[in-house]
C-alpha positions as protocol buffer text, in pm:
chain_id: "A"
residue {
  index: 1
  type: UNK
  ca { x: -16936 y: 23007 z: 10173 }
}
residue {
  index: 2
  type: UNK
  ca { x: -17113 y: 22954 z: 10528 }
}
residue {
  index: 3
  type: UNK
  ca { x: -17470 y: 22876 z: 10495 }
}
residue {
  index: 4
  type: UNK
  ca { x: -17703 y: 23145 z: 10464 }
}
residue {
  index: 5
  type: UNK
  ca { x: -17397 y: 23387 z: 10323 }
}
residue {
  index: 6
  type: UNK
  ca { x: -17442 y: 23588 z: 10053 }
}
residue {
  index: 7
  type: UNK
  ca { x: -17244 y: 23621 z: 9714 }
}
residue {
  index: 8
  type: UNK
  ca { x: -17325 y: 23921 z: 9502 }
}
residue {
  index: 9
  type: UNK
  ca { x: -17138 y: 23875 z: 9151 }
}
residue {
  index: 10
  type: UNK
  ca { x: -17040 y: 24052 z: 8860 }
}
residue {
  index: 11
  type: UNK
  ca { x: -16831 y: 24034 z: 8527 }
}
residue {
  index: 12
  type: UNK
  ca { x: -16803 y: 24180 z: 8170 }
}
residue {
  index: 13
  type: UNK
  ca { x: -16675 y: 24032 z: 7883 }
}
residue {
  index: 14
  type: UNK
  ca { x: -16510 y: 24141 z: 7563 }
}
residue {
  index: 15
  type: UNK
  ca { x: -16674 y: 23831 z: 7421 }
}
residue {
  index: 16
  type: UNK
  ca { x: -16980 y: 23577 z: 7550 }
}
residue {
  index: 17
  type: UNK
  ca { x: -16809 y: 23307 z: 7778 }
}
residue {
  index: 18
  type: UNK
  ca { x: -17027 y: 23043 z: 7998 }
}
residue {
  index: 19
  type: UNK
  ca { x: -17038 y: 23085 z: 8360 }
}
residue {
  index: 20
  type: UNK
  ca { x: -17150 y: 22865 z: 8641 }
}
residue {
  index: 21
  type: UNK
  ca { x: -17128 y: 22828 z: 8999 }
}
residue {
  index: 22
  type: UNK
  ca { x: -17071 y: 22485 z: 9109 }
}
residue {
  index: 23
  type: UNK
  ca { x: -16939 y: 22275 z: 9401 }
}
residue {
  index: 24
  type: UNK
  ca { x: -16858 y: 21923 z: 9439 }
}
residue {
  index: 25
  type: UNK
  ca { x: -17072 y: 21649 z: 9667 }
}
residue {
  index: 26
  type: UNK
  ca { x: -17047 y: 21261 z: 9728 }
}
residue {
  index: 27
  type: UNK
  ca { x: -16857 y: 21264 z: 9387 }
}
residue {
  index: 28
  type: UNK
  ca { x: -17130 y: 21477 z: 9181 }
}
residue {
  index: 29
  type: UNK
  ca { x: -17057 y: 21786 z: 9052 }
}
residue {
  index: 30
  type: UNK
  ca { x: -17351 y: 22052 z: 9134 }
}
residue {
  index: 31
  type: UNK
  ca { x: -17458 y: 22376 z: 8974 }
}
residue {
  index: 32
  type: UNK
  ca { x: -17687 y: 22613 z: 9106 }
}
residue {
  index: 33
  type: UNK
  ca { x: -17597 y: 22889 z: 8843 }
}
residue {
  index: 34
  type: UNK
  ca { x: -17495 y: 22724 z: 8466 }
}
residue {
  index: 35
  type: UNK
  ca { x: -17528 y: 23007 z: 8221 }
}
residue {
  index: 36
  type: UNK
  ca { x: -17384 y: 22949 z: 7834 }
}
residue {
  index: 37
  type: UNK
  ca { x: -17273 y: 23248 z: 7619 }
}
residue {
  index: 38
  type: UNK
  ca { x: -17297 y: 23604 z: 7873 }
}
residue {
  index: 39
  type: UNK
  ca { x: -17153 y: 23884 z: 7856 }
}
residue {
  index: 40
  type: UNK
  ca { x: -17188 y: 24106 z: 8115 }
}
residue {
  index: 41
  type: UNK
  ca { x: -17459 y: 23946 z: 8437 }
}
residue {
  index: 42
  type: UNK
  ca { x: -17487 y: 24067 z: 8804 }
}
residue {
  index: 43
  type: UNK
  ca { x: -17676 y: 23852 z: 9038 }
}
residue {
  index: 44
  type: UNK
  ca { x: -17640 y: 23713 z: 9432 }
}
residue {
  index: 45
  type: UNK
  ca { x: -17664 y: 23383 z: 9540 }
}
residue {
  index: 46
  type: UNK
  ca { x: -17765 y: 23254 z: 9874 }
}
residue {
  index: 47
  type: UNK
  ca { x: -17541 y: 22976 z: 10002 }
}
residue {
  index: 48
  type: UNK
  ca { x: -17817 y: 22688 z: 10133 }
}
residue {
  index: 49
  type: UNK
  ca { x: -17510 y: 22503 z: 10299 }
}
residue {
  index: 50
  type: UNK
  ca { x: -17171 y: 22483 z: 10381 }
}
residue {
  index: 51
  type: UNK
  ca { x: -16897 y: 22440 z: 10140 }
}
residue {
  index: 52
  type: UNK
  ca { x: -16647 y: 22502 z: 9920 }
}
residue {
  index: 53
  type: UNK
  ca { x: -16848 y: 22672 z: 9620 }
}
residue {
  index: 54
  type: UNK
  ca { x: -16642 y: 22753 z: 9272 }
}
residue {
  index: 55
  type: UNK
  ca { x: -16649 y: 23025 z: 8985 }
}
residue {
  index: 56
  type: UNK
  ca { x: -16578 y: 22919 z: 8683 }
}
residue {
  index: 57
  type: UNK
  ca { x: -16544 y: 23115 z: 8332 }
}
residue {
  index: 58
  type: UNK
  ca { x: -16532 y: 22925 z: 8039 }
}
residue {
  index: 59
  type: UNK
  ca { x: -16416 y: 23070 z: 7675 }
}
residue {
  index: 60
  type: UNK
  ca { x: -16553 y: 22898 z: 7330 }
}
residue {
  index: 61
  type: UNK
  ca { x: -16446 y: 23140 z: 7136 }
}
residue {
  index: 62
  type: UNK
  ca { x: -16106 y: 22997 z: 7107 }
}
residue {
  index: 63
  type: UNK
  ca { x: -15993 y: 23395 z: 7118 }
}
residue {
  index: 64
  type: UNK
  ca { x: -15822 y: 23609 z: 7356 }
}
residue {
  index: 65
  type: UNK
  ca { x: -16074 y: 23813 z: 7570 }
}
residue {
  index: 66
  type: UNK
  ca { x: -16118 y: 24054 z: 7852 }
}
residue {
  index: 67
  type: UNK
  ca { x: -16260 y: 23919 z: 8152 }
}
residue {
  index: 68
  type: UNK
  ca { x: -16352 y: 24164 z: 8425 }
}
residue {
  index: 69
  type: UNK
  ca { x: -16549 y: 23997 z: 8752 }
}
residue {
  index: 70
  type: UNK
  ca { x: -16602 y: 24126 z: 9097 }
}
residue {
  index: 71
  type: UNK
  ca { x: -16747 y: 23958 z: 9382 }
}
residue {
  index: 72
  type: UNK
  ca { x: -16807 y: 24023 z: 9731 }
}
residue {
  index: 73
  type: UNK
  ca { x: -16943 y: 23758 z: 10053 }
}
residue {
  index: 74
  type: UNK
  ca { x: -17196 y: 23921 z: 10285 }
}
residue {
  index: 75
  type: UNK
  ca { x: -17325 y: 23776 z: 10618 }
}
């Protein structure tokens, strides 16, 4: 993401799963978004910088589920 650009964010899930947004700096990992155990969440983050920001989804439940996500960058 440039700075100042916009990513709106969605996803469902057949089961809770943790989410986060991260992205990695002078060997640090960073998160601006760390959620544990959603479902379904919609929300936009504004990019304060430059750089190579990740999504990550990550299942506990040690069971297949359904993951549905959609994202879109506005300037």
């Amino acid at each position: 993401l440039a700075r100042n650009e916009l990513l709106e964010i969605s996803f469902s899930a057949t089961m809770a799963v943790d989410f986060n947004i991260h992205y990695h700096l002078d060997n640090q990992v960073r998160f601006p978004v760390n959620l544990k155990q959603q479902r379904d969440y919609a929300d936009s983050y504004v990019a304060p910088a430059t750089r190579t920001y990740c999504l990550m989804w990550t299942n506990r439940n040690h069971q297949p589920l359904q993951l549905r996500y959609q994202y879109e960058v506005r300037r």
